[in-house]
C-alpha positions as a LaTeX table, in Angstrom:
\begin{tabular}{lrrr}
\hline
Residue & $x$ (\AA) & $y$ (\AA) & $z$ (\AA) \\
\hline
Unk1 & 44.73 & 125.98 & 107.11 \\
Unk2 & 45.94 & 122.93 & 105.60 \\
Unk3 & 48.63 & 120.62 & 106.87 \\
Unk4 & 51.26 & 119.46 & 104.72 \\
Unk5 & 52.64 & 115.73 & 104.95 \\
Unk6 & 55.35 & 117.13 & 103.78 \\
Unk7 & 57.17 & 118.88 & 106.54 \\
Unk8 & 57.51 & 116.13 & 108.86 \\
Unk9 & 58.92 & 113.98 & 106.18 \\
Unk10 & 61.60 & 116.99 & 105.83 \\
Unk11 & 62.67 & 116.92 & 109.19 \\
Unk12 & 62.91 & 113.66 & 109.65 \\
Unk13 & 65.71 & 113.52 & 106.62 \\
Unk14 & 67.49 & 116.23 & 108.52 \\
Unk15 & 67.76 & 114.95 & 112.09 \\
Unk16 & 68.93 & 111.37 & 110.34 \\
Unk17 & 71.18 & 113.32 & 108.24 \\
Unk18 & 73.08 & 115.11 & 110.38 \\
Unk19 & 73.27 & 112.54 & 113.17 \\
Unk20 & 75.16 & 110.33 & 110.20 \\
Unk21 & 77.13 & 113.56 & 109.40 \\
Unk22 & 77.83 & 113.80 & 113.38 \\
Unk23 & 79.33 & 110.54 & 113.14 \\
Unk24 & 81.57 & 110.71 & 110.58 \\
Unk25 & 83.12 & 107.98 & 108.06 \\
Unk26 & 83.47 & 104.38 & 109.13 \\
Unk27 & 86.71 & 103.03 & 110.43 \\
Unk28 & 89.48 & 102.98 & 108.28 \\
Unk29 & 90.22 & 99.04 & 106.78 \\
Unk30 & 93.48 & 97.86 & 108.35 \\
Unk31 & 96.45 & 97.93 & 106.66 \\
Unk32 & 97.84 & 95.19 & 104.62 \\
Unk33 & 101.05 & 93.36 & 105.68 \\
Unk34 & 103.71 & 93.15 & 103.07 \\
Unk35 & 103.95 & 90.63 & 100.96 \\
Unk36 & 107.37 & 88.46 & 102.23 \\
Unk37 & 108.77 & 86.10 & 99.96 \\
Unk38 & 110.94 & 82.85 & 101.22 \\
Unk39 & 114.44 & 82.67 & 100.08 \\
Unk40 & 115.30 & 79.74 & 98.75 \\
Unk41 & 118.54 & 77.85 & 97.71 \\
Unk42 & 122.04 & 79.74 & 98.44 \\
Unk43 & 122.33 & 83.40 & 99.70 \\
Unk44 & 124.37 & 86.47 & 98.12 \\
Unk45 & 126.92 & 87.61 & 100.71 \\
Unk46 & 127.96 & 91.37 & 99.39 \\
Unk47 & 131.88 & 92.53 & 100.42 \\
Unk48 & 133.56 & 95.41 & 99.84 \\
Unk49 & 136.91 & 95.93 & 100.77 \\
Unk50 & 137.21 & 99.74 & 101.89 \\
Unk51 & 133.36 & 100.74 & 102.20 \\
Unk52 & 134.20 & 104.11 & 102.97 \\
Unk53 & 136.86 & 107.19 & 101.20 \\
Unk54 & 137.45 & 110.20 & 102.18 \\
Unk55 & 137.29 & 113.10 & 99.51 \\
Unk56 & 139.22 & 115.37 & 101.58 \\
Unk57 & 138.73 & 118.97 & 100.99 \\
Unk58 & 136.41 & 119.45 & 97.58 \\
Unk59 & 136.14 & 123.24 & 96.79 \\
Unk60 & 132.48 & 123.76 & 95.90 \\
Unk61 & 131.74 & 122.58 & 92.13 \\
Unk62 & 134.48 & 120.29 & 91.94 \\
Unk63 & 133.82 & 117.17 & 90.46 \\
Unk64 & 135.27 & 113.81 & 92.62 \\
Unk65 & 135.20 & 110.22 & 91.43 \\
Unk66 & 135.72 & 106.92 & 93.53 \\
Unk67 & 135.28 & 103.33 & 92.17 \\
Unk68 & 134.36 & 101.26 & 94.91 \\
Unk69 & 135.42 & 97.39 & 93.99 \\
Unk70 & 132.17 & 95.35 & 95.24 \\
Unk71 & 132.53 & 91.43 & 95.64 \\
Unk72 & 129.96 & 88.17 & 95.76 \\
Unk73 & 131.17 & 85.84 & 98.40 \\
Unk74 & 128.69 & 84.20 & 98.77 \\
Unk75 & 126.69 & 81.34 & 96.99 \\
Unk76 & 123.68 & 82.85 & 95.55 \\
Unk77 & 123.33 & 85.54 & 92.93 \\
Unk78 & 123.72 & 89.33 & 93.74 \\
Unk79 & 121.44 & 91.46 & 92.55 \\
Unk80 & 122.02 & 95.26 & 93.60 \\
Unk81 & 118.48 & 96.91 & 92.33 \\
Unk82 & 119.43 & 100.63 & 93.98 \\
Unk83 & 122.39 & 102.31 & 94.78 \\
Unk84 & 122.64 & 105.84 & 96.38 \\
Unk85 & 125.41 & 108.32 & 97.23 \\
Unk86 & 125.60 & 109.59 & 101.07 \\
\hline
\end{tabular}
């Protein structure tokens, strides 16, 4: 009978194979911080008079409108990116 040099070769890939399988994937890289950016110069102050209305009773399909009078008071520029209904 001949011996192969092939077998041991064979299970030596397997044992080192599944012990890296056993020990799954590396860590996870940390999380990157936001980005913050300094203000500089003056700051926006928003105001708003009466931030809240109430619709009352709205029968279901009903359309309602409010205009909602929003003010600058303060030095820098105001710039409203989003705005969402509640």
């Amino acid at each position: 009978m001949v011996k192969s040099k092939f077998w041991p070769w064979l299970w030596a890939i397997c044992l080192f194979s599944s012990a890296a399988l056993a020990a799954g994937p590396g860590p996870k890289p940390a999380p990157q911080a936001p980005k913050t950016v300094k203000a500089t110069g003056p700051a926006p102050k928003i105001a708003c008079d009466k931030p809240s209305f109430n619709f009352g009773s709205v029968s279901q399909g009903d359309d309602v409108k409010h205009v909602f009078s929003i003010k600058n008071v303060g030095k820098g520029v105001l710039k409203i990116e989003r705005a969402r209904g509640g």
